[in-house]
C-alpha positions in Angstrom: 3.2 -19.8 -5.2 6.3 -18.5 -6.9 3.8 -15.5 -8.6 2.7 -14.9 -4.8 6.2 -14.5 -3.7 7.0 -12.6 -6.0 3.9 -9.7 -5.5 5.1 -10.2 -1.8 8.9 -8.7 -2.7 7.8 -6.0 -5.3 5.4 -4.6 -2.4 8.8 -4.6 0.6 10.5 -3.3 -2.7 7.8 -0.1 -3.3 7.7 0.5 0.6 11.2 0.4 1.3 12.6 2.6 -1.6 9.5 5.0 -0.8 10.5 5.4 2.8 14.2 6.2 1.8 16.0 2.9 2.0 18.4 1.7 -0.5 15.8 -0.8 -2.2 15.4 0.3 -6.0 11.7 -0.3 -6.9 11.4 -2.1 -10.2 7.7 -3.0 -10.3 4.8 -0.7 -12.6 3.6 1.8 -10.9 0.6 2.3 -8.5 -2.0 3.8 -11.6 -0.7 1.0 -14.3 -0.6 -1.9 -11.3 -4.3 -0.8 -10.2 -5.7 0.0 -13.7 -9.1 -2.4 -14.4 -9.2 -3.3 -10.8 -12.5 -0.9 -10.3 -11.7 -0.4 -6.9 -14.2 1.7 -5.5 -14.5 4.5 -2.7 -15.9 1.7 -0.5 -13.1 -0.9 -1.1 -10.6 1.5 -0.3 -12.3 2.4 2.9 -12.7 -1.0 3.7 -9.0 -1.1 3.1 -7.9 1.8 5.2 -10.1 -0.3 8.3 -8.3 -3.6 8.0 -5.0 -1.6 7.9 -6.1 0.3 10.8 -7.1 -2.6 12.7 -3.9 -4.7 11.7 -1.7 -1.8 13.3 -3.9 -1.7 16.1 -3.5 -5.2 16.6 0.2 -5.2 16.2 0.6 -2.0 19.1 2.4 -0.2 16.0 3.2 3.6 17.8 1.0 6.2 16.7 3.6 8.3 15.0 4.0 5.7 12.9 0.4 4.3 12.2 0.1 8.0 10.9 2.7 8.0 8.6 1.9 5.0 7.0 -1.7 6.7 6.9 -0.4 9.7 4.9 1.6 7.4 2.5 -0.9 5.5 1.6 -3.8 8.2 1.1 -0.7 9.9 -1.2 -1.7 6.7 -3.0 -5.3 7.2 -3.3 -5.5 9.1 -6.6 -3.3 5.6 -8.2 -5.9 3.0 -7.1 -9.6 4.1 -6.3 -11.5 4.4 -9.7 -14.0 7.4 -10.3 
């Protein structure tokens, strides 16, 4: 559990200091913490669904469903595998 907990902080970590707050990120980055994971084109659009949906279900404004959208395809090049 404690291992879960703390993936669970390093992720409010990486969003908040990458949205501007006063959080200093001290995790591995996105290519080094994805590395050997082979996720593929289809996991990641399976991904991008489920976070869709989630925001959907949780009446998250559209302004903001679609900047979360463009920071996480910033992210693409970090965690899909060729």
């Amino acid at each position: 559990m404690d291992g879960i907990e703390r993936e669970k902080q390093l992720l409010i970590d990486f969003l908040c200091a990458n949205a501007g707050g006063p959080i200093y990120y001290t995790g591995r980055d996105m290519k080094l913490s994805h590395k050997g994971m082979k996720i593929s084109e289809s996991d990641w659009s399976i991904f991008l669904g489920h976070a869709g949906d989630t925001m959907t279900a949780l009446s998250v404004p559209k302004q903001e469903c679609d900047d979360v959208v463009a920071f996480v395809l910033s992210l693409k090049d970090d965690v899909v595998e060729s």
